[in-house]
C-alpha positions, 0 to 999 in steps of 0.5 A: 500500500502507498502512504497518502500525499502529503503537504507540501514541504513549504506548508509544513515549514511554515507551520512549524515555524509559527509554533517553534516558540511553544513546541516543547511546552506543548508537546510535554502538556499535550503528551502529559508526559510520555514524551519522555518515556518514548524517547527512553524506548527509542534509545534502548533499541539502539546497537551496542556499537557502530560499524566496526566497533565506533560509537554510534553515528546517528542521523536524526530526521526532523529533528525539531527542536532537538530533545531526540538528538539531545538524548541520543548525544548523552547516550554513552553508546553514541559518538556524533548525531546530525540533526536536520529538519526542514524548519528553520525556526525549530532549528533555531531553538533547538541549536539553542538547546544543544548549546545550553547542553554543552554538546555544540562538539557532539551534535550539528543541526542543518537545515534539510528534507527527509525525502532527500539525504543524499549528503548524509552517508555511513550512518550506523542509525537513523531516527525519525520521530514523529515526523514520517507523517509530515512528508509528503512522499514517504516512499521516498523519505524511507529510501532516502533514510535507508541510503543515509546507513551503512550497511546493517544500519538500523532506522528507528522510528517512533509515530502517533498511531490508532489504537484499538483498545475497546475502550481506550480508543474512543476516549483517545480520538475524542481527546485528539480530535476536540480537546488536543486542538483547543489545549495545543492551539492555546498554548502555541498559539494556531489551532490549526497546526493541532487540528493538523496533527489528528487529521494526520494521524487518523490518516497515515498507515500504521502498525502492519500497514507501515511496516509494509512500506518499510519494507518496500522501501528495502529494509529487512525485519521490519517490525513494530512495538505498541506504547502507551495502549497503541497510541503510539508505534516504535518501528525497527528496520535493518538496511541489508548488509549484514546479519541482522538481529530479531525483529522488536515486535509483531508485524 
């Protein structure tokens, strides 16, 4: 199955810029929290070491304001991470946030486009979270990520997603669709963004469905791990190279 079409890269910039000023307050109230904890899920799945024994060397795709290549800098198994994200303004504050850390040495934010990472070389991991649904060809962007690896590279990607539960389901989408616009539009100023977010949840593949395009794409054990009920999905993929360890989850 393909992934629908996108915004434009322009609109998402734009849109992203306008909220780069609250985006990190939002997203703690909004995710009460759990933000944390999914970013901890995501490191835990990294390699031991990189290609040939080196620390890790990690390329974080819309990167935003940097909290997930902050965390992946401090991790003791990572040497250097590149951000890049295709809005300058959240790119602005999290520059300021990767200085405030003392890790300016460790981590380089550049300003770029998923679906083009044809710089980017001889990755060990590439990272995307909560960001895969703003591209407007996903296709693309996951050949373009998978390029971005060394061979047996690892791409990890963390994504909203619909959950299923009986009961917690009905709960999470009126959360979404009426509350989540009105909390986060108030506290970033543009509802619209929010109403944004639940329309591309509620359209963009999950579970099975992305891990079918992962394959596509060209990686090998693709799988997916639930968090928090089903709302949101932790992807693992291998790019061919080498052997490849288990999968994390059902796919």
């Amino acid at each position: 199955m393909n992934a629908p079409a996108g915004p434009s890269r322009a609109h998402v910039a734009a849109m992203f810029d306008g909220i780069a000023h609250r985006y990190d307050v939002a997203n703690r109230v909004l995710s009460l929290g759990l933000d944390v904890g999914w970013r901890k899920r995501l490191l835990a799945q990294l390699p031991a070491t990189g290609r040939g024994g080196r620390p890790l060397r990690v390329l974080d795709v819309a990167t935003g304001t940097a909290d997930v290549a902050i965390a992946l800098a401090k991790d003791p198994r990572v040497g250097l991470v590149t951000g890049v994200d295709v809005s300058v303004g959240m790119l602005s504050h999290g520059a300021a946030k990767v200085h405030d850390a003392g890790l300016d040495q460790q981590v380089t934010l550049c300003a770029g486009d998923a679906r083009d990472l044809a710089e980017y070389r001889d990755y060990d991991v590439v990272t995307i979270s909560f960001g895969i649904r703003n591209v407007p060809d996903t296709a693309m962007a996951l050949a373009s990520m998978g390029q971005a690896l060394s061979p047996g590279g690892t791409l990890l990607v963390l994504e909203f997603a619909e959950p299923t539960l009986p009961v917690f389901s009905p709960a999470y989408r009126f959360y979404r669709r009426h509350l989540l616009p009105v909390v986060g539009g108030t506290i970033a100023g543009d509802r619209a963004a929010y109403r944004y977010l639940d329309d591309t949840i509620a359209t963009f593949p999950s579970g099975a469905d992305f891990v079918r395009l992962m394959t596509d794409a060209g990686f090998e054990d693709a799988a997916f791990e639930p968090l928090t009920l089903g709302s949101v999905h932790l992807y693992r993929g291998r790019w061919p190279g080498r052997p490849g360890q288990p999968g994390i989850g059902h796919a």
